[in-house]
C-alpha positions as CSV (number, residue, x, y, z in Angstrom):
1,X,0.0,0.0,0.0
2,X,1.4,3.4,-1.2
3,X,0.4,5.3,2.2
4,X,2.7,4.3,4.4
5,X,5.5,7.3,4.6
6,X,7.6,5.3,6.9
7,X,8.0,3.6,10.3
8,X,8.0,5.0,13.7
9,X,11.6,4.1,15.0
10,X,10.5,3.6,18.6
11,X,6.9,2.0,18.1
12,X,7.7,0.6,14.7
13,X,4.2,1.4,13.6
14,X,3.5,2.7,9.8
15,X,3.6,6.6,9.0
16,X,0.9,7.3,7.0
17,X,-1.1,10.4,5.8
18,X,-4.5,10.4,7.8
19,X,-5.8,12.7,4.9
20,X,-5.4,10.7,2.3
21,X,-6.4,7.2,4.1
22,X,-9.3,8.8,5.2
23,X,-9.3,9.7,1.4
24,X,-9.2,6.2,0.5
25,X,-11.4,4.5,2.2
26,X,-14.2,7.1,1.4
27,X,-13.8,5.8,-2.5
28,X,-13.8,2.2,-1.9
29,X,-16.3,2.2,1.4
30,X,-18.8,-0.3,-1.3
31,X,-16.1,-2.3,-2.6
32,X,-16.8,-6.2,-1.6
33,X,-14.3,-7.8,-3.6
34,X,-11.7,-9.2,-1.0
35,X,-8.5,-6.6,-2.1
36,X,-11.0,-4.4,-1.3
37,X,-12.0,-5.5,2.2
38,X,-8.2,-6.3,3.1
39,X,-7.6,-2.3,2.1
40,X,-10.5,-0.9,4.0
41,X,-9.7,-3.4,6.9
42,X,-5.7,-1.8,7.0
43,X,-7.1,1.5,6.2
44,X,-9.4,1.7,9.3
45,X,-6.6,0.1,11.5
46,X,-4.2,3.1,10.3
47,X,-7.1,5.2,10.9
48,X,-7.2,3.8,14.7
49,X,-10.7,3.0,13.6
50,X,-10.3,-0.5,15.5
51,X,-14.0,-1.5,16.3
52,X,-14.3,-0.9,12.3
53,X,-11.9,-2.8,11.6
54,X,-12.4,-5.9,13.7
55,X,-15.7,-6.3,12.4
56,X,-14.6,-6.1,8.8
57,X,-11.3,-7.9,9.4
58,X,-14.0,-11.0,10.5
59,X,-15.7,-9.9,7.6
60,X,-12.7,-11.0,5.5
61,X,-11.6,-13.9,6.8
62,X,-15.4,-15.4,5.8
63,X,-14.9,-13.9,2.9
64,X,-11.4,-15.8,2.1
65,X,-12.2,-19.0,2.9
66,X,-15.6,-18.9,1.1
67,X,-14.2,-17.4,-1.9
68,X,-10.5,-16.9,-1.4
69,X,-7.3,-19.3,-2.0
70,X,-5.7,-20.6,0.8
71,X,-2.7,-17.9,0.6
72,X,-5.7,-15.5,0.8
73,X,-7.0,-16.6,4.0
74,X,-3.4,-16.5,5.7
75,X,-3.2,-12.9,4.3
76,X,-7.0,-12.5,5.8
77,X,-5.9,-13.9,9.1
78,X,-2.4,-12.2,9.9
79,X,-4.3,-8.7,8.7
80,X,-7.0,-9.7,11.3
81,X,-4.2,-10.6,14.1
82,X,-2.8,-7.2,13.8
83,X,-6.3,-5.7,14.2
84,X,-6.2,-8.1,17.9
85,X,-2.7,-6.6,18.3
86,X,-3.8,-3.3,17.9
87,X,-6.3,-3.5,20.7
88,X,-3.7,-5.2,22.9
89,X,-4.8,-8.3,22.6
90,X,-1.5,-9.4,22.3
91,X,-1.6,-13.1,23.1
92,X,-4.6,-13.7,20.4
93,X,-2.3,-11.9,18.0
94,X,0.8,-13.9,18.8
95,X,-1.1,-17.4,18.2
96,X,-2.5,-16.3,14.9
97,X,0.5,-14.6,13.6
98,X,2.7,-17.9,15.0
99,X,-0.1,-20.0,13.3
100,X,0.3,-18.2,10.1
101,X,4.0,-18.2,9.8
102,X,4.4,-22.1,10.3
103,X,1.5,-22.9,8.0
104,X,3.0,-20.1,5.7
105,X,6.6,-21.5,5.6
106,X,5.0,-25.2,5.3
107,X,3.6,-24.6,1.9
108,X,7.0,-22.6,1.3
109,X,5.4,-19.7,0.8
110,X,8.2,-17.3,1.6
111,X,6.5,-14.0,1.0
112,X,3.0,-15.0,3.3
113,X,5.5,-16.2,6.1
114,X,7.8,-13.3,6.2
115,X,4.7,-10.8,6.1
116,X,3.5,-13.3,9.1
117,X,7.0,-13.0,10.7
118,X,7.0,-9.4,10.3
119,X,4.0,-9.1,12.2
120,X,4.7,-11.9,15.1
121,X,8.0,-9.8,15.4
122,X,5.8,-6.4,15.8
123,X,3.4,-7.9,17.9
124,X,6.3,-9.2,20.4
125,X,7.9,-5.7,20.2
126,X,4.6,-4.3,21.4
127,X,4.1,-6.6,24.3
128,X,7.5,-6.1,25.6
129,X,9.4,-9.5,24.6
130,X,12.4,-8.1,22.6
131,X,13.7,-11.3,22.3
132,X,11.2,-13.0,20.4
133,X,10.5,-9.8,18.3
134,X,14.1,-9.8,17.4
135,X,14.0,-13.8,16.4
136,X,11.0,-12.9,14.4
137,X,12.0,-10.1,12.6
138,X,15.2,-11.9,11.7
139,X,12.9,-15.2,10.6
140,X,11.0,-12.2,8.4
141,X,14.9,-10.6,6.8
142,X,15.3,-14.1,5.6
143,X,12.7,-15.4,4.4
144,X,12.1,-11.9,2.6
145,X,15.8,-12.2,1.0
146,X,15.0,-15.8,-0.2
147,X,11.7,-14.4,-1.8
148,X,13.7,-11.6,-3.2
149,X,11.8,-8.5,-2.0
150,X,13.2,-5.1,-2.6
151,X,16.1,-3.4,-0.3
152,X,13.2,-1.3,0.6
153,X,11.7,-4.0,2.2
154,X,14.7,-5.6,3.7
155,X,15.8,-2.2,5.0
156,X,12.3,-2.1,7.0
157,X,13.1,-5.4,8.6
158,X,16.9,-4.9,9.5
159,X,15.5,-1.5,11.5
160,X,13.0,-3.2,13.4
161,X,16.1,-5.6,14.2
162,X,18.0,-3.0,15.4
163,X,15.3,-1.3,17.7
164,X,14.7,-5.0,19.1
165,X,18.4,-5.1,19.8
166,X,17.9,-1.7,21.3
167,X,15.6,-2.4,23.2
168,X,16.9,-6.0,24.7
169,X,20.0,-4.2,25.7
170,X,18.0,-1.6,27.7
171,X,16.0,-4.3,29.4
172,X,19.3,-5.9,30.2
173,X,21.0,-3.2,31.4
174,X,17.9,-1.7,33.8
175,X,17.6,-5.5,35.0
């Protein structure tokens, strides 16, 4: 998606231009096709539009298995686990992300798993466990290199590896 200006270095969460998500949504707010729904789903979560975006992140996992493939619904579901992860429900969003990865990286779908990855890393990073966002985020640089994504995308990861690392020493040091 071309609204995300960035990543927060501290909180690692996308940068995005409120105007033009708001924008966004507004023109495809009766789109039903699943792209669709995934967008307006991401959109409202950028948004912080979370109740929204529960509902229709539900909304698109139904939708994927009824009409999806089975590399949709994994996209559905991690999309709908960082909905969870947004409203602090972090546990819920580390078993579905987890869930996603290995089923993911068992059909050796690198690209699914790494996005999955990404997320389980960001989730961790949220709820405090450095460690395991750090294992995760290096899970995600690797699998993204072997599904050759763009430096761009590789330069994401190996920043949220280094505010892990950042923040792992801190807890270390304060412990």
């Amino acid at each position: 998606m071309g609204y995300i200006k960035g990543y927060d270095s501290e909180t690692l969460r996308e940068q995005v231009d409120q105007v033009e998500c708001a924008r966004r949504l507004a023109e495809i707010e009766e789109q039903r096709s699943l792209p669709a729904l995934l967008e307006r789903v991401w959109l409202l979560k950028v948004l912080e539009r979370l109740d929204e975006a529960l509902t229709l992140a539900d909304e698109s996992v139904r939708v994927a298995r009824m009409a999806g493939t089975r590399k949709d619904v994994l996209r559905s579901r991690v999309l709908h686990a960082t909905i969870l992860q947004s409203r602090g429900a972090y546990a819920a969003a580390e078993q579905e992300l987890a869930t996603c990865a290995s089923e993911a990286e068992g059909q050796n779908w690198a690209g699914i798993a790494a996005f999955a990855y990404q997320h389980h890393g960001r989730n961790a990073y949220e709820a405090g466990d450095f460690e395991l966002a750090r294992e995760s985020f290096k899970q995600a640089l690797f699998l993204r290199r072997e599904a050759g994504a763009p430096d761009q995308e590789l330069e994401t990861v190996l920043l949220a590896i280094e505010a892990a690392e950042r923040r792992r020493s801190g807890q270390l040091v304060s412990s």
